[in-house]
N, C-alpha and C positions, 0 to 999 in steps of 0.2 A: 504494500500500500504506500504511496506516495505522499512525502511528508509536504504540509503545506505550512502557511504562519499567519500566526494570530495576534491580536494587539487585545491585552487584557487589564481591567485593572481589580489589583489585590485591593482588599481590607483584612490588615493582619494587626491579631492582637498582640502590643507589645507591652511587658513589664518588665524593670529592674531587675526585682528580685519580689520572694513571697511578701514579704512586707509593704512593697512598694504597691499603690495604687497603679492598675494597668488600664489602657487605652488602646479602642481601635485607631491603626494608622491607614494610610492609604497613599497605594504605589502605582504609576504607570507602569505596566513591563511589553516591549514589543515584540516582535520576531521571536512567538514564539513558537518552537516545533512543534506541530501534534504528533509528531513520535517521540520527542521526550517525555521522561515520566514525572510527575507530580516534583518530586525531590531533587530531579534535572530544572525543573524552572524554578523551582528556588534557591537554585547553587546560580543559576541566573542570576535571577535578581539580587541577591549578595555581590557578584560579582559589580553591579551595577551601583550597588551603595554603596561598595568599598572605592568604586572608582569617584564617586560622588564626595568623599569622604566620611561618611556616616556609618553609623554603630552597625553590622548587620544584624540580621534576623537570627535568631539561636533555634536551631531545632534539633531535634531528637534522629539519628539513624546509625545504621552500621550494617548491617548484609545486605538490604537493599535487593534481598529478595524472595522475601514473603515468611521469609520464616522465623527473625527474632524478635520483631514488633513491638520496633525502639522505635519507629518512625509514627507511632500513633498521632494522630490530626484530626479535628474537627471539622470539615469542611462544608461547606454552605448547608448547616443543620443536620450534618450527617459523618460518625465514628468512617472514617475511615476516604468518606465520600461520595460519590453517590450510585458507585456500583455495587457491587453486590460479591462477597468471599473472595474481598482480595483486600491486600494489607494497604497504606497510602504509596509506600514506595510501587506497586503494583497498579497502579493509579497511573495513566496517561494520559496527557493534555488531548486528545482527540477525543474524551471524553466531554470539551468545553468547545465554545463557538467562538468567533473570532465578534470581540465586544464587551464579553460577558466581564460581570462584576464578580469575582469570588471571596466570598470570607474565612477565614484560617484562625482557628483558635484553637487553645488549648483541650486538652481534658477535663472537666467542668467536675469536680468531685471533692469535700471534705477532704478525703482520706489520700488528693494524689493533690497536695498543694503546689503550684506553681513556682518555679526555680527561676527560668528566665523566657521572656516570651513566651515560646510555643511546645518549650519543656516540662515538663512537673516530674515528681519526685513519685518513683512506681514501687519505692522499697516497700510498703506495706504488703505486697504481692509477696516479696521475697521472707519477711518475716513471718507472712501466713505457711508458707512452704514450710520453711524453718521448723516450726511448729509440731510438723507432723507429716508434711508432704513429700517422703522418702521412705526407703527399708532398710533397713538394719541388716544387715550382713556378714559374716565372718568370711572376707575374700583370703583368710592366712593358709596355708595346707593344700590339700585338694578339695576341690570346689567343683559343685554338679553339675552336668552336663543343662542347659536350660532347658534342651529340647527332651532333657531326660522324663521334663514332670508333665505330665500328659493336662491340658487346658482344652475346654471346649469351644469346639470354634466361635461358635456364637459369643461366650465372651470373653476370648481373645479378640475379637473386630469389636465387641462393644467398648473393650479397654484402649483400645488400638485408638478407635476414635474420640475416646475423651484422655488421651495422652496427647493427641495433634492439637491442644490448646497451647498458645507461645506469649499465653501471658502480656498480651498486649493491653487489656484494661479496656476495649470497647464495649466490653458488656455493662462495666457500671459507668461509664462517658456513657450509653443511650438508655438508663435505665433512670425512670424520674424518681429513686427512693436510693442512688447511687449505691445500690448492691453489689456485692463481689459473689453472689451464691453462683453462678455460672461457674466462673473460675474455680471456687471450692468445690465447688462440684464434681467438675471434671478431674481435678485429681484425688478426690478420694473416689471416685470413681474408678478412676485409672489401676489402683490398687486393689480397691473390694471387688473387684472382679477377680481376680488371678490367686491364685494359693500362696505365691510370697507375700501377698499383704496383709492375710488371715490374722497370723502371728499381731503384729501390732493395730490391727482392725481399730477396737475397741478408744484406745488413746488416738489415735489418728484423729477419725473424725470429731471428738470432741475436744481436743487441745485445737485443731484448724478453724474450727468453727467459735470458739473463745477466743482465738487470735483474730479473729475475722471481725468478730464484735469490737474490742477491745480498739483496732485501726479506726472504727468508725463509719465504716459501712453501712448501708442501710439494708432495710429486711426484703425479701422476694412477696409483690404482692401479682403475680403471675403476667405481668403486659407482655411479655414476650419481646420486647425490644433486641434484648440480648443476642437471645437466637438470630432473628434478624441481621443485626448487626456482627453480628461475630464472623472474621475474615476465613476460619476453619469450621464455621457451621454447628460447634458445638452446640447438641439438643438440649431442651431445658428437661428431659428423662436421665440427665446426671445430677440434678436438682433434687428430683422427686427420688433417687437413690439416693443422696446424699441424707436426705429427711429422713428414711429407712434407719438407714446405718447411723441416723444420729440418735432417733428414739429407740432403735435396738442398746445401742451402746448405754443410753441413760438411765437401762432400766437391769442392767446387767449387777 
């Protein structure tokens, strides 16, 4: 497909720091390729402030491609933007018209406070993890074959698919009560399925789901936004396990 160019103008939220009171700004950018990707036009327009002399833009990325979902972005009202199971970096400008006005902001959430512009701060993910979202293993000696312990297929693919969650926070950026139960979901999901997770089952889910509170998250009142918006499709049936294995564990 034949790349063409576009004349657009951003409104991008910029702030200091968490502290600092933030502001939408607003940028002319031209020529731009509809085959560059989202994160190519704003290496752009950086490029274009710095030659201007002006602060650039700060944003969030590193693989750039689709899989560790550091580049999360708000875009014209929508986690990720306005496609559909694909991350911002994954995001290309022929998805825009030559004219259009876009707006770029952060992650909108208590729990993921904003660091600089179009940054925020995703460690409550990581301390959730922390908490319980791992197994306990003695890799010293010899150690078992994986394919030795027989898993059924069905939930090997149920696990398979709520391990393809990368932690990128658009489920509580489009969820109006900024919940993380999607994310918590899929990783104890990820585990209560398989027989290595058996073993610490019980603490899992209820130290994740304490750490989940305690960040500041809000609670699931079922809008499905999440699903929706989530770049890897994670179902909100990791949700409704996740509930399982928390009123199992709380009554043990």
């Amino acid at each position: 497909m034949a790349s063409k160019y576009i004349n657009i103008t951003l409104k991008i939220w910029r702030q200091k720091d968490a502290k600092s009171k933030g502001q939408i700004e607003t940028y002319k950018l031209d020529n731009v390729s509809t085959s560059s990707s989202f994160l190519e036009m704003l290496d752009q327009l950086n490029e274009q402030l710095v030659g201007e002399r002006k602060e650039p833009v700060a944003f969030d990325h590193d693989c750039r491609e689709g899989i560790c979902g550091m580049c999360s972005l708000y875009i014209n009202g929508r986690a990720h933007g306005p496609d559909t199971k694909i991350t911002t970096c994954q995001l290309h400008m022929r998805s825009f018209k030559d004219g259009d006005t876009i707006y770029v902001e952060p992650w909108r959430s208590k729990a993921f406070p904003v660091i600089k512009d179009l940054i925020v701060d995703r460690t409550a993910f990581d301390r959730i993890q922390q908490a319980g979202g791992f197994v306990s293993v003695n890799t010293s000696g010899r150690t078992m074959d994986a394919n030795a312990i027989p898993v059924a297929k069905h939930d090997a693919d149920r696990s398979f698919e709520a391990a393809a969650c990368i932690g990128c926070g658009a489920c509580v950026a489009s969820c109006k009560n900024g919940s993380a139960m999607l994310f918590v979901g899929a990783k104890v999901s990820q585990y209560a399925l398989l027989p290595q997770g058996k073993v610490e089952a019980t603490q899992r889910v209820l130290n994740m789901v304490r750490q989940m509170d305690e960040e500041g998250f809000g609670n699931c009142t079922n809008t499905g936004a999440c699903e929706v918006e989530c770049p890897k499709g994670i179902s909100l049936e990791n949700i409704a396990r996740m509930n399982r294995e928390y009123l199992v564990a709380s009554i043990k």
